[in-house]
C-alpha positions in Angstrom: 87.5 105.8 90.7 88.4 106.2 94.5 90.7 102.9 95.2 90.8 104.1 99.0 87.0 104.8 99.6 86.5 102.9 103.1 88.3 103.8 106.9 90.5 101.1 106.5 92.4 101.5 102.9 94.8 98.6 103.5 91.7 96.0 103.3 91.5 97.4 99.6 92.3 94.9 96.9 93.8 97.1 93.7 93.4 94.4 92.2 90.1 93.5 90.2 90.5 89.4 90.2 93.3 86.7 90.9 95.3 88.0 93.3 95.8 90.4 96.5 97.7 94.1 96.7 96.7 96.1 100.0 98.1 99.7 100.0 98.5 100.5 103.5 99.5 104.3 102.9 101.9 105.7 104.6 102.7 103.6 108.0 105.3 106.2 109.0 106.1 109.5 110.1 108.1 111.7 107.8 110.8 112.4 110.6 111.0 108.3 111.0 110.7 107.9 107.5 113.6 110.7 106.4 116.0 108.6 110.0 115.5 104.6 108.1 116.0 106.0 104.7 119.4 107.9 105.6 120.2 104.3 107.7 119.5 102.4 104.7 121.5 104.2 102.6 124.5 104.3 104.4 124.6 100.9 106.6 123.2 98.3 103.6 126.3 96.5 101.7 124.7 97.8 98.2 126.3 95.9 95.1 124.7 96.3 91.2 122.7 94.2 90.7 123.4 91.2 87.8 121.5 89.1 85.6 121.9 86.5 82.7 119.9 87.8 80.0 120.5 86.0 76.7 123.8 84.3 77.8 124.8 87.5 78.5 126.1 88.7 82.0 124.3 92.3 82.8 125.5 94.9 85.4 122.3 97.3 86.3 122.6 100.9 87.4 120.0 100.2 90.2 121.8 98.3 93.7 120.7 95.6 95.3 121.0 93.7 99.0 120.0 90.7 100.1 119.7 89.9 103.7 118.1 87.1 106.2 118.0 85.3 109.3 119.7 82.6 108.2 122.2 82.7 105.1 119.8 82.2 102.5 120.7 81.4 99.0 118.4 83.3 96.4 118.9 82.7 92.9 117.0 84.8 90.1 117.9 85.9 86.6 120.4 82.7 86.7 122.2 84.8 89.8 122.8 83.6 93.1 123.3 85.4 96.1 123.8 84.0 99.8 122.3 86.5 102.4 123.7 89.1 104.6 122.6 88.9 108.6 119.4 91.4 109.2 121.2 94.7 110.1 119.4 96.3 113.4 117.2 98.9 111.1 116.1 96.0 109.2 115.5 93.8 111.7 113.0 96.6 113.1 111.3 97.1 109.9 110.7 93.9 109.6 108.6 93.5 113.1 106.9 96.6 111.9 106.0 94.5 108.7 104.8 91.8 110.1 102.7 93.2 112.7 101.1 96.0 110.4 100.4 92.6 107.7 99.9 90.2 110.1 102.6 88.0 108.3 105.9 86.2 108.9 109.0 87.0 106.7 112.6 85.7 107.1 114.5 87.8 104.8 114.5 90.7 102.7 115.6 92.2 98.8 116.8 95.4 98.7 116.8 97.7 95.5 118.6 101.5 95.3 116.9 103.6 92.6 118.8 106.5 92.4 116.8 108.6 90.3 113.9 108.4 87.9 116.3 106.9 85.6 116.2 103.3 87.0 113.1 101.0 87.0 112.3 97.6 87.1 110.8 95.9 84.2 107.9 93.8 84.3 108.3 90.8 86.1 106.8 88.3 88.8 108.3 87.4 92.1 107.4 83.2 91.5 111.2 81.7 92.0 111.2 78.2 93.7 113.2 79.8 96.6 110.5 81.7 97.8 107.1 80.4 99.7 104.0 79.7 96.9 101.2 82.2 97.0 103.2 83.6 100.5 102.9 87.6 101.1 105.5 90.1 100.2 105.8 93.2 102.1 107.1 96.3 100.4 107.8 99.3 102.4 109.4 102.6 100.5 111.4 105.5 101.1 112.4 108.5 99.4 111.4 109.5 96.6 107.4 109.0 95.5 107.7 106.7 92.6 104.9 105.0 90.2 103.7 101.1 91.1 102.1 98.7 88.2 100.2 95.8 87.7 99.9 93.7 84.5 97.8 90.6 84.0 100.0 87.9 82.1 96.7 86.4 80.2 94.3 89.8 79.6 97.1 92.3 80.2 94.7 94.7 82.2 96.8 97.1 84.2 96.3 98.6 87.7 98.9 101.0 89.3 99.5 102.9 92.4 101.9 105.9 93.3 104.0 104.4 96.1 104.7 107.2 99.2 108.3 107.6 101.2 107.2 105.5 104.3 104.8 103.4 102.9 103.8 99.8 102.7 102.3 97.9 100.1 101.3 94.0 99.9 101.0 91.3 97.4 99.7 87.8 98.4 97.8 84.9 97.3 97.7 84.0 93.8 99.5 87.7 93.1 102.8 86.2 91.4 101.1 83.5 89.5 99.0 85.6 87.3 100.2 89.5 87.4 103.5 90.7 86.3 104.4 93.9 88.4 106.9 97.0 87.1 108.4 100.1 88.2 108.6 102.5 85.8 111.2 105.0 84.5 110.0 108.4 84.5 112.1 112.1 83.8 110.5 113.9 86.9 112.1 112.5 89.9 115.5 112.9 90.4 116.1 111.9 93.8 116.3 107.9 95.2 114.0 105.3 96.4 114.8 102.7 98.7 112.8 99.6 98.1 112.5 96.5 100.8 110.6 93.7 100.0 110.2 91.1 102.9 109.8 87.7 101.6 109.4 83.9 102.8 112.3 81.4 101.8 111.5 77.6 101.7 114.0 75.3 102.1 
């Protein structure tokens, strides 16, 4: 099945029912691409990430960044953080978002994968901070890393192999009914940068 069968692959919807991912492809060049990811690497304030699982305080491998226009408290997995400003690369990527999606965003989550090693287990990005059924713009770099879906009531899966430079989207009724994942795998051993360009409600 050919998910990216018509000129303009980012009006695609992976997925089959409740809910809207466009895959835009790659949206950079590899020079551009290889410049942010060296810039986000070295200028974001990374920290491991933390979460309250079980009553239990949990340090992960994978780092994380949050940043905004305004300083922005985001609390998820019973963790609170207050944003960083946008950084001038981030800041640009973001315009870049917004005018390849056609969206607003006011901050951003950043996760460092360092290798294969780290993932992210299924989840959905539904916490009351953020704006209901609003867009999410995901943009990657480094290394090519596996993308999936998972509906929460027929658990049919979709996934997608996410490119350095590349944007993906999730909108509409996305986070209400499909859990997404990144998956560990043995064969990459280099890192992924991860942005994710959300809307925060007051």
């Amino acid at each position: 099945m050919n998910l990216f069968s018509t000129e303009n692959p980012q009006d695609d919807n992976l997925l089959p029912y409740d809910g809207v991912v466009n895959y835009f492809g790659t949206v950079f060049k590899k020079e551009e691409a290889d410049f942010y990811l060296q810039k986000l690497l070295t200028t974001i304030e990374w920290r491991n990430d933390e979460a309250i699982i079980f009553g239990k305080l949990i340090t992960t491998k994978r780092k994380v960044a949050w940043y905004a226009e305004q300083p922005f408290e985001y609390t998820y997995s019973k963790i609170t953080k207050r944003a960083l400003p946008f950084t001038k690369e981030l800041a640009e990527l973001k315009t870049i978002t917004e005018n390849l999606t056609g969206e607003t965003y006011n901050s951003c989550l950043l996760n460092l994968y360092h290798d294969g090693n780290e993932g992210m287990a299924w989840h959905s990005d539904d916490e009351k901070d953020l704006k209901k059924n609003g867009a999410i713009g995901s943009l990657s770099f480094g290394a090519t890393r596996k993308f999936a879906f998972k509906h929460k009531q027929t658990k049919e899966t979709v996934s997608v192999v996410l490119e350095h430079g590349s944007l993906l989207v999730m909108k509409d009724t996305t986070q209400t009914h499909w859990l997404h994942r990144l998956p560990p795998t043995k064969t990459v051993n280099s890192p992924r940068v991860n942005l994710t360009f959300r809307t925060i409600v007051r």
